[in-house]
C-alpha positions as CSV (number, residue, x, y, z in Angstrom):
1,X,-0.7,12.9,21.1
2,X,0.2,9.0,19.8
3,X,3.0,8.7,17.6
4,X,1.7,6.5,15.0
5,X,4.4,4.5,12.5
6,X,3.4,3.1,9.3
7,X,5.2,0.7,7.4
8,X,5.5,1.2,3.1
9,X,6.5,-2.3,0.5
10,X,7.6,-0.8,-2.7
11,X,6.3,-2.3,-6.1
12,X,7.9,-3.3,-9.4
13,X,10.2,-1.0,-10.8
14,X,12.2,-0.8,-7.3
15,X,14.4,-3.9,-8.1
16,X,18.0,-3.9,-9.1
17,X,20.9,-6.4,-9.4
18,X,22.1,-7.8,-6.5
19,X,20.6,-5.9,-4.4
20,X,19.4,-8.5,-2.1
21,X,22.8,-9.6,-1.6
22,X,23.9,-7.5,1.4
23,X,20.8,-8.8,3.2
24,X,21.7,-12.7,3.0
25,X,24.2,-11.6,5.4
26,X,21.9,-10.8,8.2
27,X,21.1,-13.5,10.6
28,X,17.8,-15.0,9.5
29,X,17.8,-13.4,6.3
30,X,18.7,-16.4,4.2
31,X,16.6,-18.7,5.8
32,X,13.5,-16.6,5.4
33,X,14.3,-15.9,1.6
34,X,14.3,-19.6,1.1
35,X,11.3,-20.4,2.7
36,X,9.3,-17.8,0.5
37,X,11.1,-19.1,-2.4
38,X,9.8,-22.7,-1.7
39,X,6.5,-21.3,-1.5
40,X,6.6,-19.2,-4.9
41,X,8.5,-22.3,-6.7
42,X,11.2,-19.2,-7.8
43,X,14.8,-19.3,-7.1
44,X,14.5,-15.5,-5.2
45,X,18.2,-16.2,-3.8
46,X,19.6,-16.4,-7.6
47,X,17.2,-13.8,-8.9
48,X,18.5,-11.1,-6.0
49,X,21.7,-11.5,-6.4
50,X,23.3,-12.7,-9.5
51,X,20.4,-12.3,-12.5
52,X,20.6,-9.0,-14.8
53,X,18.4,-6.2,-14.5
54,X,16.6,-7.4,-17.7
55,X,16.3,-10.4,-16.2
56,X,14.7,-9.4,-12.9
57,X,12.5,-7.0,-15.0
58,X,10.3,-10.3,-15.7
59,X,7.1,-10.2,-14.2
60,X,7.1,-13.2,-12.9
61,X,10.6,-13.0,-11.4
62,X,10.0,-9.7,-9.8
63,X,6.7,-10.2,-8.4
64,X,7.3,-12.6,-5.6
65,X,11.3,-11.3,-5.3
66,X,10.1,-7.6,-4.3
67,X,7.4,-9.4,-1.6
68,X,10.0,-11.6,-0.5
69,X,12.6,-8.7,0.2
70,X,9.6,-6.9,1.7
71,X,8.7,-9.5,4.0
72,X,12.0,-10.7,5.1
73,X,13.7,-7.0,5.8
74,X,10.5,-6.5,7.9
75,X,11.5,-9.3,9.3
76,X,14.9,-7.9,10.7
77,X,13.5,-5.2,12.2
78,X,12.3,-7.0,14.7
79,X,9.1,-6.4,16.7
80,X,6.7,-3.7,15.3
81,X,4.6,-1.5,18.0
82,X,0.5,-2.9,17.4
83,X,-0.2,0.1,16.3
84,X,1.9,0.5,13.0
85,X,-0.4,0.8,9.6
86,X,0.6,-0.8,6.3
87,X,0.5,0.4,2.9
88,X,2.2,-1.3,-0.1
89,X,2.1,0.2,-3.6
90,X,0.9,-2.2,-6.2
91,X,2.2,-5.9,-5.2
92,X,3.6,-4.2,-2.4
93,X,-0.1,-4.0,-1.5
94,X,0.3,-8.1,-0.8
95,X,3.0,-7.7,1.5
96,X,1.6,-4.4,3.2
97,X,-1.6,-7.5,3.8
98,X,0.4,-10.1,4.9
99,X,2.4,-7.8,7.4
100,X,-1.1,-7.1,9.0
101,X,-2.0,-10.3,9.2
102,X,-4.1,-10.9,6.6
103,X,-2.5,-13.2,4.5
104,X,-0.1,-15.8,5.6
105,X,3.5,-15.4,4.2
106,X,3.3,-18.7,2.1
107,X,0.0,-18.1,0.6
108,X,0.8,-15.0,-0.3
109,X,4.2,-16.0,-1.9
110,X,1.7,-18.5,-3.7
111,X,-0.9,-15.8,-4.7
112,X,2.1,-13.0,-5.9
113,X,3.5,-16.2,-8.0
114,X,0.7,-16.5,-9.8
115,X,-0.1,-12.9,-10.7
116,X,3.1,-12.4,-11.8
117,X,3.1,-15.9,-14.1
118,X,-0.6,-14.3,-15.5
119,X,0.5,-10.9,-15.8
120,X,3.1,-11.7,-17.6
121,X,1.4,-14.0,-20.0
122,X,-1.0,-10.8,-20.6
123,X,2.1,-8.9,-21.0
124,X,3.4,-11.1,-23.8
125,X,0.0,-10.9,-26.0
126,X,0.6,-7.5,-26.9
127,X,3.8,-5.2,-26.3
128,X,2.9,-2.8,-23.8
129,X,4.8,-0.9,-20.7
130,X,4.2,1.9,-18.6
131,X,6.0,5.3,-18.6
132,X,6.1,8.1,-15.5
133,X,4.8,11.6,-16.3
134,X,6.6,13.8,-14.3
135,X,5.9,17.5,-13.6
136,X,3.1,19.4,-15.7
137,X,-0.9,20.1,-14.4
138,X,-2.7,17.1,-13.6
139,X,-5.0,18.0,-15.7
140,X,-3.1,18.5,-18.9
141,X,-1.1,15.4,-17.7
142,X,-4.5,13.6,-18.0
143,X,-5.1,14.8,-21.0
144,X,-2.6,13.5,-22.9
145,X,-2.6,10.4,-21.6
146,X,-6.1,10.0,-22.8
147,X,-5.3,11.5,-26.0
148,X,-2.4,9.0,-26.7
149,X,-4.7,6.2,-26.1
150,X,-2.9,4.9,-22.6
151,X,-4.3,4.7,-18.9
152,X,-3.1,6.8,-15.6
153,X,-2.2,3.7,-13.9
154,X,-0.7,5.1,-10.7
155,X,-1.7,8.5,-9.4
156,X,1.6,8.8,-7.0
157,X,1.1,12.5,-6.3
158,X,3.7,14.8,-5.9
159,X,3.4,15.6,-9.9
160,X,3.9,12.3,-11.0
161,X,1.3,9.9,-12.6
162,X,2.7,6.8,-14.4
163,X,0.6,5.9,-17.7
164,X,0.1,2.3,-19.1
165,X,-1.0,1.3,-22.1
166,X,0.4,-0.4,-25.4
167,X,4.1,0.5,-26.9
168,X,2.1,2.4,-29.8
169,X,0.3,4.4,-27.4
170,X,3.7,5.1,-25.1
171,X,5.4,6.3,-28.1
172,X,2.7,8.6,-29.0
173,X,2.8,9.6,-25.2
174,X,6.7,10.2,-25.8
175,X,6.4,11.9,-28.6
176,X,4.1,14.5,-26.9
177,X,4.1,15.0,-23.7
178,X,1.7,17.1,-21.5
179,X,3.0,20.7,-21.3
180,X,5.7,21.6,-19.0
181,X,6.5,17.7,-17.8
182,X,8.6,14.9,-19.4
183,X,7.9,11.5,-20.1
184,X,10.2,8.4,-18.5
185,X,9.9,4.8,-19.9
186,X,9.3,2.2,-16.5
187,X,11.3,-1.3,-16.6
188,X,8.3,-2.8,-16.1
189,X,7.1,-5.5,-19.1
190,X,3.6,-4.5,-19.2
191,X,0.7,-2.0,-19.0
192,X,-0.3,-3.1,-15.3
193,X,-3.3,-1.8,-13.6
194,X,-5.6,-1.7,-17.0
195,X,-8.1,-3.7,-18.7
196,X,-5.1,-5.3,-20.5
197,X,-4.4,-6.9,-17.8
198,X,-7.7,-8.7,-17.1
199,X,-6.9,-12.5,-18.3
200,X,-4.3,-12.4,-15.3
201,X,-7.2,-10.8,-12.6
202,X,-9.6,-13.6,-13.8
203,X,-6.6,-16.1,-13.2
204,X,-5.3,-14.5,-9.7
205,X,-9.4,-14.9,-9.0
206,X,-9.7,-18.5,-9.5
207,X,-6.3,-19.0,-7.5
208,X,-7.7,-17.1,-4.7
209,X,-10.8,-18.9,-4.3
210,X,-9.4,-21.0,-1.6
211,X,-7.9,-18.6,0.0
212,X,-9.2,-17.5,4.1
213,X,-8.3,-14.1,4.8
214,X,-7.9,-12.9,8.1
215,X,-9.3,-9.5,9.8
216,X,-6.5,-7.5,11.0
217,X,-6.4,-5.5,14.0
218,X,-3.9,-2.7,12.4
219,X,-5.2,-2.7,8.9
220,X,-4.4,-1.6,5.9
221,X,-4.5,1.7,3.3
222,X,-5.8,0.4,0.2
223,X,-4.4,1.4,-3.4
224,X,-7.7,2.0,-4.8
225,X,-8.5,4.9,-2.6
226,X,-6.2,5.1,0.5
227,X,-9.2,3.2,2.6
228,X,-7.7,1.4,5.6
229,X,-9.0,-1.8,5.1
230,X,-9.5,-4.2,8.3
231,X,-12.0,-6.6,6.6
232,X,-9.9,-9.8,5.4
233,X,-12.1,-10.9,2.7
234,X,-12.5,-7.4,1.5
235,X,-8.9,-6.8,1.2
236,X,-8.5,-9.8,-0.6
237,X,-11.1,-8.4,-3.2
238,X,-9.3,-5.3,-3.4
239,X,-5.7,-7.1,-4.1
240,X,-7.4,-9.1,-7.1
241,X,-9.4,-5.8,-8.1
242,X,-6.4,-3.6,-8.5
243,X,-4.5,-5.5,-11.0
244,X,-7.1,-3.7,-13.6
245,X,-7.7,-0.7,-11.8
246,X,-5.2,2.3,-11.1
247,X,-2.6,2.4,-7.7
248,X,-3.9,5.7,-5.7
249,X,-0.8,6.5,-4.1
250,X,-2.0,9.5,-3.4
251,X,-4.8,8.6,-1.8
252,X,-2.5,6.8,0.6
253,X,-0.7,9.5,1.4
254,X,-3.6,11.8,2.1
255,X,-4.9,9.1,4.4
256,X,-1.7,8.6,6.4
257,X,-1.7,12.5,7.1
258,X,-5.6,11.7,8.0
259,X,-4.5,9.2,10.6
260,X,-1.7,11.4,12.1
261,X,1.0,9.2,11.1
262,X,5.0,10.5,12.2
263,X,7.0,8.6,10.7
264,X,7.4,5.7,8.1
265,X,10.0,3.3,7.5
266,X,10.0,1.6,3.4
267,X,10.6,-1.9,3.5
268,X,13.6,-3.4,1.3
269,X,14.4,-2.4,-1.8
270,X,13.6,0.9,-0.1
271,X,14.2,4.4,-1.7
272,X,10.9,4.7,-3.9
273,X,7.9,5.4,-1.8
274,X,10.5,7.6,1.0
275,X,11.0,9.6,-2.0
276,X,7.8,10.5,-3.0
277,X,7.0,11.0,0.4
278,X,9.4,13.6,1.0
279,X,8.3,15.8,-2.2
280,X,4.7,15.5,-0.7
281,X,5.1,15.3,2.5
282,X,8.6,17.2,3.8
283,X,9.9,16.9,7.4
284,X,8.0,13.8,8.1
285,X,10.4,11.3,9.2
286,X,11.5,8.4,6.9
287,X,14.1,5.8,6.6
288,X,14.4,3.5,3.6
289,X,15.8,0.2,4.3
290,X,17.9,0.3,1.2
291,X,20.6,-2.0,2.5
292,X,21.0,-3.7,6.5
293,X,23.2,-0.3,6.9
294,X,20.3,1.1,7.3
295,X,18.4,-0.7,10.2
296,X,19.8,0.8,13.2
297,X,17.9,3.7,12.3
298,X,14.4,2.4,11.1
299,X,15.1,0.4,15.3
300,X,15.5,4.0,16.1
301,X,12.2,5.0,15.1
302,X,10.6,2.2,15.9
303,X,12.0,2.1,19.6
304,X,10.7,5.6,19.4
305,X,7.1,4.5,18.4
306,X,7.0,1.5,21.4
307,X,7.9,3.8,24.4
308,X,5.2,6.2,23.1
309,X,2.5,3.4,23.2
310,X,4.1,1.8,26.4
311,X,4.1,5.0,28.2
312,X,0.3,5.4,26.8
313,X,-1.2,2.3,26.9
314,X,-3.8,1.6,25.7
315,X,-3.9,3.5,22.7
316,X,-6.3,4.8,20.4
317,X,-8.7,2.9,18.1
318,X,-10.7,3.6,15.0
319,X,-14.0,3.8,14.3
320,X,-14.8,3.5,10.9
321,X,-17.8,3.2,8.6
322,X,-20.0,0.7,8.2
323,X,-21.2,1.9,4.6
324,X,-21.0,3.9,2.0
325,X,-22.6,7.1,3.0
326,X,-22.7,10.6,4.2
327,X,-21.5,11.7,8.0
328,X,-23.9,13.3,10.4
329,X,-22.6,14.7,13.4
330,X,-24.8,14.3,16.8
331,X,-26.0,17.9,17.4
332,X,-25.6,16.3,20.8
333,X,-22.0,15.4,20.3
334,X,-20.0,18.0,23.0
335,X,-18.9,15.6,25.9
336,X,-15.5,13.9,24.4
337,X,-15.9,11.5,27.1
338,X,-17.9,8.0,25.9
339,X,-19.9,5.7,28.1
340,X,-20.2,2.3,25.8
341,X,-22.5,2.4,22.8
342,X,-22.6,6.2,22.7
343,X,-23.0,7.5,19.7
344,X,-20.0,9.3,18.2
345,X,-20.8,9.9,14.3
346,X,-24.1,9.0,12.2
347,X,-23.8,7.6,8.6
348,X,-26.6,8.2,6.3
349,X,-26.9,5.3,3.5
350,X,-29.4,4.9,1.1
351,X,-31.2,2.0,3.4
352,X,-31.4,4.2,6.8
353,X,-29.0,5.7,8.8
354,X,-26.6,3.9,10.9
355,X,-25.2,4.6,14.4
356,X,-21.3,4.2,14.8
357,X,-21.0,3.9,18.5
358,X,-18.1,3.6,21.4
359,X,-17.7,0.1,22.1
360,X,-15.4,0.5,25.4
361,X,-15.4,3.3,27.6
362,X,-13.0,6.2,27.0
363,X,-12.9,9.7,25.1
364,X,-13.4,11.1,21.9
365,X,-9.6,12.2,20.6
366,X,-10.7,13.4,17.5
367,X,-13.1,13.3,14.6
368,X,-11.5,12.2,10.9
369,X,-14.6,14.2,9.1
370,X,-16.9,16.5,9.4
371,X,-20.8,16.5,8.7
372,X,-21.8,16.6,4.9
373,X,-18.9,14.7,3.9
374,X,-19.0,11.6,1.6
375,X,-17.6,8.5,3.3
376,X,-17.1,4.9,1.3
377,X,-17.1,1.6,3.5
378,X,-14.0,1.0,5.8
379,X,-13.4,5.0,5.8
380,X,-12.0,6.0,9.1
381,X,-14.8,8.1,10.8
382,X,-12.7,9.1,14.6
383,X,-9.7,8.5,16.4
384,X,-10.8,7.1,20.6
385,X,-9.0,5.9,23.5
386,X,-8.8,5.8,27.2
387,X,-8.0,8.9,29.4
388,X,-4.2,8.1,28.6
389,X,-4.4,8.1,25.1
């Protein structure tokens, strides 16, 4: 079977003082930093190393400093096998696109710039925050949330959900909590992912307007619901879309046991998504770049990852759906072997159904769903590949 890396960017709330220092160090490093600097009109090199954590808590500091780190830590890891997948929680999300080829490093610098600026102009009409829930039933968790009059902003599985809302509605939150979990306060300025945030979307709209996406080959697992996401212009609507809507984590997760993945490696300033992953999914192999002692072992795994696809090549491919729709599964559907344009999976929509087909020969490795189930656009439907796959 393929060994299959993916590739995490952490969001806001991962930053601390200096803690891009270490990394300036590296050969490359510096260079890089500036360059995304230039492009985000933000001293990154100043904010990383030297500003306060209260400081760096600005939006629109930490925005483009946490995509810059991501981007130029992936950097020193060198080259990635084509197979790795990309997930990035929140504005993690825009280096997770860029990383895939997406977006360009400088546009996106331009684009995270921007949302930070608006976001944190939305912040500052109204004092607002977000706070983790941790522990408890989901569905008490929800409850209270609702009942406090904030949002679950981030579904990040393994018993936490992180609620958003004003400070009124935080407190009240605080000041009862969902039975059997406790409530922790986020050093982030405002209640991102919610309709309070929906001057900055507008403005992070209009910015993106000129904006050409590119399709990506690898992809990438979208926050609103863990879709990998080939499509460049429909990632882009997703990245401006989830500034109001909630970060599905968990979604991603579930889709990145979907996909087979074994192993991941968090991009600088690692530490956050690893650790989820290892409450929800233990014995899966992770390493969090949390400072350049720890890139021999994310080249480890990655050396790892490129002799499996040398020694296999070529691998495996997805087919995905074309719609939004139920799966039918050819009756017909025994051979795993595929001449071109056979069919592997059926997806009923509302206008017909549609035929999702081999486009090279090779051999069915496995189907992601079975027949009845409920598939949105850009779902992944099977796994194919050559005889050596």
């Amino acid at each position: 079977m393929s060994r299959v890396l993916a590739v995490l960017a952490p969001g806001q709330g991962a930053q601390r003082k200096g803690f891009l220092a270490p990394w300036l160090d590296e050969p490359g490093i510096r260079a890089i930093i500036e360059q995304l600097a230039d492009a985000a009109e933000t001293n990154l090199v100043a904010a990383g190393t030297i500003m306060s954590d209260s400081d760096i808590a600005d939006t629109a500091i930490a925005q483009p400093l946490l995509v810059a780190a991501n981007l130029a830590s992936a950097g020193a890891l060198g080259s990635l096998p084509a197979a790795t997948m990309y997930a990035g929680h929140s504005v993690g999300e825009f280096a997770a696109a860029t990383l895939a080829g997406i977006l360009d490093p400088a546009t996106a610098m331009r684009l995270i710039a921007v949302r930070g600026r608006a976001m944190a102009a939305a912040s500052r009409r109204q004092p607002s925050g977000m706070a983790a829930v941790l522990g408890g039933a989901e569905a008490d968790v929800l409850t209270a949330i609702d009942r406090a009059g904030c949002v679950a902003a981030n579904y990040n599985g393994a018993g936490q959900i992180v609620a958003a809302g004003t400070a009124a509605a935080l407190d009240r939150l605080g000041a009862e909590p969902p039975v059997g979990a406790r409530v922790r306060r986020l050093p982030v300025a405002g209640a991102f992912h919610t309709d309070l945030m929906r001057s900055a979307q507008i403005t992070l709209a209009e910015e993106a307007e000129w904006v050409s996406p590119a399709d990506s080959t690898s992809g990438v697992l979208s926050n609103q619901d863990g879709t990998l996401v080939t499509d460049g212009e429909a990632m882009l609507a997703r990245l401006i879309a989830q500034v109001c809507q909630p970060v599905r984590w968990d979604a991603c997760t579930n889709t990145l046991v979907t996909l087979g993945v074994t192993a991941v490696i968090e991009l600088a300033p690692g530490g956050t998504l690893t650790g989820m992953l290892r409450r929800s999914l233990p014995g899966l192999p992770a390493v969090a770049l949390r400072s350049p002692d720890d890139l021999p072992a994310a080249r480890e795994l990655i050396a790892e990852h490129a002799e499996e696809i040398i020694g296999s090549a070529p691998s495996w491919r997805l087919l995905i759906a074309p719609e939004g729709g139920t799966v039918r599964i050819p009756e017909t559907r025994t051979n795993p072997m595929l001449a071109v344009g056979d069919v592997v999976v059926h997806v009923a929509t509302r206008s017909g159904q549609l035929a999702v087909a081999a486009a090279e020969p090779g051999r069915l490795i496995e189907l992601l769903v079975h027949d009845g189930d409920p598939v949105s656009c850009g779902q992944p439907l099977a796994r194919v590949g050559t005889d050596q796959s």
